[in-house]
VMD Tcl script that draws the C-alpha trace (Angstrom):
set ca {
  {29.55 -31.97 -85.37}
  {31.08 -32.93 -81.97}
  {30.90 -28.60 -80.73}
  {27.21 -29.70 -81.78}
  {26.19 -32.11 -79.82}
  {28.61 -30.62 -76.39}
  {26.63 -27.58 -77.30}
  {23.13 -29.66 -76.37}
  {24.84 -31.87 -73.88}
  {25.40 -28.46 -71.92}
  {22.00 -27.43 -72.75}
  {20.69 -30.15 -70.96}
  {22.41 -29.82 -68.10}
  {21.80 -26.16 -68.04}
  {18.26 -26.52 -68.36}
  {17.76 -30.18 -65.78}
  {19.86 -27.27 -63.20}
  {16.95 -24.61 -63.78}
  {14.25 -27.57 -63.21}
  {16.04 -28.13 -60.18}
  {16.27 -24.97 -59.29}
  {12.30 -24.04 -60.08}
  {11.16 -27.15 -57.95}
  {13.61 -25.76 -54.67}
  {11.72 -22.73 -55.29}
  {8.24 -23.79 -55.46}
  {8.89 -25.96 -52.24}
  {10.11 -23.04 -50.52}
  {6.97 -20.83 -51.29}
  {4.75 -23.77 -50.70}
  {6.29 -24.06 -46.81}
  {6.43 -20.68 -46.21}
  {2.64 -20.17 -47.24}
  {1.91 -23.41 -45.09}
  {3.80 -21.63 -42.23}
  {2.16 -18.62 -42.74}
  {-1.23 -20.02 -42.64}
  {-0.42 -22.09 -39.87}
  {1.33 -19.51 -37.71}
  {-1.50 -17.47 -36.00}
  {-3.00 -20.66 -34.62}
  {-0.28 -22.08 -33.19}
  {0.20 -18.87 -31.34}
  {-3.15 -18.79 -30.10}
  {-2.67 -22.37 -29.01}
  {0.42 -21.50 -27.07}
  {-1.58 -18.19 -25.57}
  {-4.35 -20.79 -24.32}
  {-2.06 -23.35 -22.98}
  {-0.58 -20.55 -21.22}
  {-3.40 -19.21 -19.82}
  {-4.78 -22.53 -18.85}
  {-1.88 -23.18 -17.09}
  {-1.63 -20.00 -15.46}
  {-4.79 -20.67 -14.27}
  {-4.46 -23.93 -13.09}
  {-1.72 -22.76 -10.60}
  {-3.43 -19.92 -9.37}
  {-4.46 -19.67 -5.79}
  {-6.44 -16.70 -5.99}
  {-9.94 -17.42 -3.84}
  {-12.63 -16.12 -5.26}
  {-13.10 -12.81 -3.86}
  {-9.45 -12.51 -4.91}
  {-10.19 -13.14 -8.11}
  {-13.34 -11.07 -8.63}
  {-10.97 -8.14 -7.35}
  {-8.10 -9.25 -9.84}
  {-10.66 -8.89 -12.63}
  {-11.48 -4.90 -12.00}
  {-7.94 -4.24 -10.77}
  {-5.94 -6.32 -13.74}
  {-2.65 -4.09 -13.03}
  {-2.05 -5.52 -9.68}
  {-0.24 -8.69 -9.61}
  {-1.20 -11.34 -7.88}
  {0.78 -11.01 -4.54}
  {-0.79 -7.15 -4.74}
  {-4.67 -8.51 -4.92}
  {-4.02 -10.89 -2.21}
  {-2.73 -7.87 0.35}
  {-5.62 -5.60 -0.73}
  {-8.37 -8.02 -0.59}
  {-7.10 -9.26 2.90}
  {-7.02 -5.49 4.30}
  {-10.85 -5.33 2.76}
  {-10.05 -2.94 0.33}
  {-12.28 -4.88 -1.95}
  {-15.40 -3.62 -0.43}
  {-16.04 0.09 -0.20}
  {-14.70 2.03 3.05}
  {-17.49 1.66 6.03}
  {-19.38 -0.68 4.42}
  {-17.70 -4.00 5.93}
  {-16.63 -3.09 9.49}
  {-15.62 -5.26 12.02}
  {-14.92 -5.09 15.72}
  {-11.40 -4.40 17.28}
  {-11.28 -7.73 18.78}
  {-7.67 -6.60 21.79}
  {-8.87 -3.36 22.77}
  {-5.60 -3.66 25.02}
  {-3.25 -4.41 22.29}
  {-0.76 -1.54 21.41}
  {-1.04 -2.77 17.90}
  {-4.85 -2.96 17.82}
  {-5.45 -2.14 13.71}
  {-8.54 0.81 13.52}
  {-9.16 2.62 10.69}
  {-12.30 2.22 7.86}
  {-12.67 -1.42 8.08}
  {-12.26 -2.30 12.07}
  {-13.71 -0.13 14.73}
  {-13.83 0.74 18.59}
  {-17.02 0.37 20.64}
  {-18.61 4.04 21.04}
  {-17.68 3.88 24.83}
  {-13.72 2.67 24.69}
  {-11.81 4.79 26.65}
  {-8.38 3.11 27.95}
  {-7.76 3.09 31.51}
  {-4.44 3.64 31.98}
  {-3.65 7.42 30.29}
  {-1.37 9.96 31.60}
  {-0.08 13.44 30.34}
  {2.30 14.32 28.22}
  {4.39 17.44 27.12}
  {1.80 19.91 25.26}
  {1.69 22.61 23.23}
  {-1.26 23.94 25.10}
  {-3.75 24.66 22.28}
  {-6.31 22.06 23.30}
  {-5.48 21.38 26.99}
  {-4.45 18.33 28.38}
  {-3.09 16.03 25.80}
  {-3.37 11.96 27.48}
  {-2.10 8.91 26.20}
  {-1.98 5.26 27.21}
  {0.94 4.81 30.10}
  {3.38 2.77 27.35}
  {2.84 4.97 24.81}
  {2.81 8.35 26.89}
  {6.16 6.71 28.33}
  {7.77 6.15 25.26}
  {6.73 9.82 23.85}
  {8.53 11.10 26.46}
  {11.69 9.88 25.84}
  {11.35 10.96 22.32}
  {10.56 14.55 23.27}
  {13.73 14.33 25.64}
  {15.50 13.29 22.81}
  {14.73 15.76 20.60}
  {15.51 17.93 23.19}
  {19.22 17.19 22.94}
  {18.60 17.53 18.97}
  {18.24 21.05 19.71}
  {14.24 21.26 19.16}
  {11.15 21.29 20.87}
  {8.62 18.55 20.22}
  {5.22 18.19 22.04}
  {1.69 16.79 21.68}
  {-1.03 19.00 20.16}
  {-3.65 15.78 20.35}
  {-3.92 12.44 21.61}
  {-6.78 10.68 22.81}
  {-10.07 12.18 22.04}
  {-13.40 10.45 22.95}
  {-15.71 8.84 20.46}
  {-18.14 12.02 20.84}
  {-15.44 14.44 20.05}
  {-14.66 12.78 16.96}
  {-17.92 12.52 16.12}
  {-18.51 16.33 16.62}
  {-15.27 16.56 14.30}
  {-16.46 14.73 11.69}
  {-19.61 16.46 11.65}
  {-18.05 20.04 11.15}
  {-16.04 18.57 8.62}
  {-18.64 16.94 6.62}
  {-21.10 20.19 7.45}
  {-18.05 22.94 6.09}
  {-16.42 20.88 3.85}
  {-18.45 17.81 2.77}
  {-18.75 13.66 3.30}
  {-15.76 13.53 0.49}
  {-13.32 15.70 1.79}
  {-14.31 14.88 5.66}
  {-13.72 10.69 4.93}
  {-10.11 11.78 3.21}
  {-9.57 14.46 6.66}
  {-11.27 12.94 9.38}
  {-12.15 9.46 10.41}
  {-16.24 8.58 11.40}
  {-16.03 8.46 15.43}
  {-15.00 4.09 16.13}
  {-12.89 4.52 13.34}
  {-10.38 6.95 14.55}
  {-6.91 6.08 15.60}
  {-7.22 9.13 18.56}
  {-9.70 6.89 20.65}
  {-6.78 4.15 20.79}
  {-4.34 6.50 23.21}
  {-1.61 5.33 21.21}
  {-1.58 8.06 18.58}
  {-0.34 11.48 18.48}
  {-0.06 14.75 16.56}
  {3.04 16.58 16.90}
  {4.33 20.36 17.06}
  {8.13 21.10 16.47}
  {9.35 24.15 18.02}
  {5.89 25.42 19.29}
  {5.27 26.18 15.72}
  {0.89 26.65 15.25}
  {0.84 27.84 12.11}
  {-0.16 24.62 10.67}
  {-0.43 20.73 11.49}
  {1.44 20.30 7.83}
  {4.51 22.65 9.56}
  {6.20 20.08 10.69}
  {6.96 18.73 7.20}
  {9.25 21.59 6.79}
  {11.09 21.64 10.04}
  {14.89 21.37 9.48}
  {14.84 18.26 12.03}
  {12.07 16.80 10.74}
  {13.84 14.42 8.80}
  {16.13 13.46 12.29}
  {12.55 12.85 13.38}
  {11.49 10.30 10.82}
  {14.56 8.36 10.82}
  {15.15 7.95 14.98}
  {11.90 8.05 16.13}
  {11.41 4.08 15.76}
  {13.99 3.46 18.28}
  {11.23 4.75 21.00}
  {8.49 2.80 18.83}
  {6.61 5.42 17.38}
  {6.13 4.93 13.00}
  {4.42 7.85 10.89}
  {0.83 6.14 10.56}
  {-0.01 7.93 7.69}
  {3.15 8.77 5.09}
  {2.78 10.05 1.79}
  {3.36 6.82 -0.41}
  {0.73 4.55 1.02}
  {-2.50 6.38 0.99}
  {-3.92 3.34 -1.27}
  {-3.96 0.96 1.93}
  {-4.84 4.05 4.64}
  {-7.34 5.77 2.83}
  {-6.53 8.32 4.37}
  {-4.87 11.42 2.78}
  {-0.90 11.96 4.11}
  {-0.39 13.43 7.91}
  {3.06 14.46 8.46}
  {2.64 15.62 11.91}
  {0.26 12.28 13.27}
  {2.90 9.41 14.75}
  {1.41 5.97 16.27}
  {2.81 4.35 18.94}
  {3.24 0.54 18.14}
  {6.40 -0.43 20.49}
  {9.96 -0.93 19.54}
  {9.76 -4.31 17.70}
  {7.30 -3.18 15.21}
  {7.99 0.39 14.28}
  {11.39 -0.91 13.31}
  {10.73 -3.73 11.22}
  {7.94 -1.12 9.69}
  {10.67 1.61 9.29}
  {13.22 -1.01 7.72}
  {10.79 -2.15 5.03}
  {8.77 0.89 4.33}
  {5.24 -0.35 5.48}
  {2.36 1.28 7.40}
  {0.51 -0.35 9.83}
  {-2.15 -2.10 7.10}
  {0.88 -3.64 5.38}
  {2.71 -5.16 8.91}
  {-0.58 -6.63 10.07}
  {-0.83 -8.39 7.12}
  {2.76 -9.57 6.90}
  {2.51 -11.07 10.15}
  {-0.64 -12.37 9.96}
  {0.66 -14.73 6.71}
  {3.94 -16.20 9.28}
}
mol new
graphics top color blue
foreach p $ca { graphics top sphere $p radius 0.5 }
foreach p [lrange $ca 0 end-1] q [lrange $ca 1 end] { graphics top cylinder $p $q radius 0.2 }
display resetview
């Protein structure tokens, strides 16, 4: 009689533990399937929140923003550069004046442009290779080449000028061959329209090494071209058109085509890796 009743006293307390045990379980499902109903829009309440805030502290005009919207790789910082070196709008299509045509770091390429009849006053000669005459630069700049070419001298090579300054008709006449032989396309990534081109400044210059014609693009494989690239800063000169930064240029990589811009400039450009597009703009936000 008394293993009898200990028999149901145990039963009872086996079977209040499984109660117990059913109602933990039940309340466990019941908050997970809350949760899990729950979940996704919480999320997208945190996503909006997020994005309202991000927008909020956004300083993105609205030019900026229009570009940010077709170009949604580019952060921020990236949209503001472009859009401030115009790269919004198509090339030629929003041009505007060089405002200090005596400036040695007057900015002219697709976007800003010299009057049809600039021609600086103050040129001289400089070492050529003799395949298109005379080669002329501004004084400064002409100057300052100089001392590179004597310093390449003692570096055991011979550097001259192929082409400096060049008129607003010549280019012109350039650009038309190029457009007529090759096409509009290829002659905008080749050539610049005549106001647009660098040559009419006098402070640009292409470059033989060691007399060698063969090509412009020689130079790239010169064994001193890389003593050339690192030292010529120190007499002001910065390659105006490298190989990484054709996507603020537009135009397609020149080994051999150096821009005077004075000592100052082409080294904080050689130190950070800018062209002239990205220093301009750096200095124009200080």
């Amino acid at each position: 009689m008394k293993k009898k009743r200990r028999l149901n006293k145990y039963g009872i307390i086996l079977v209040s533990l499984i109660a117990v045990l059913g109602i933990a379980l039940v309340c466990s499902l019941g908050y997970l399937g809350v949760r899990l109903l729950t979940s996704k829009p919480v999320e997208q309440s945190e996503r909006i929140e997020k994005e309202t805030k991000k927008e909020k502290t956004s300083t993105l005009t609205k030019a900026e923003k229009e570009y940010a919207q077709s170009h949604p790789d580019l952060s921020d910082e990236e949209v503001k550069k472009q859009v401030a070196m115009n790269l919004d709008h198509d090339p030629y299509t929003h041009m505007e004046p060089v405002e200090d045509l005596d400036s040695i770091l007057q900015l002219v390429n697709k976007y800003y442009y010299l009057p049809s009849d600039y021609e600086p006053s103050d040129m001289i000669s400089v070492p050529s290779s003799g395949e298109n005459g005379d080669v002329v630069m501004r004084e400064e700049a002409a100057e300052a080449f100089i001392e590179l070419v004597d310093a390449s001298a003692q570096e055991g090579f011979i550097l001259n000028a192929c082409s400096s300054y060049r008129s607003y008709d010549y280019q012109d006449q350039l650009y038309s061959n190029g457009v007529l032989n090759y096409g509009e396309e290829y002659a905008d990534a080749y050539w610049t329209r005549p106001g647009s081109s660098e040559h009419q400044t006098g402070l640009s210059v292409d470059v033989r090494m060691d007399n060698d014609l063969s090509d412009l693009d020689a130079v790239r494989n010169h064994p001193k071209y890389e003593w050339l690239l690192e030292n010529m800063h120190e007499y002001g000169f910065i390659l105006r058109y490298p190989d990484d930064k054709e996507e603020y240029t537009l135009i397609a990589p020149e080994s051999w085509h150096l821009r005077y811009v004075g000592k100052d400039a082409a080294l904080e450009i050689y130190e950070n890796n800018w062209c002239l597009e990205e220093y301009i703009y750096y200095k124009n936000l200080t």
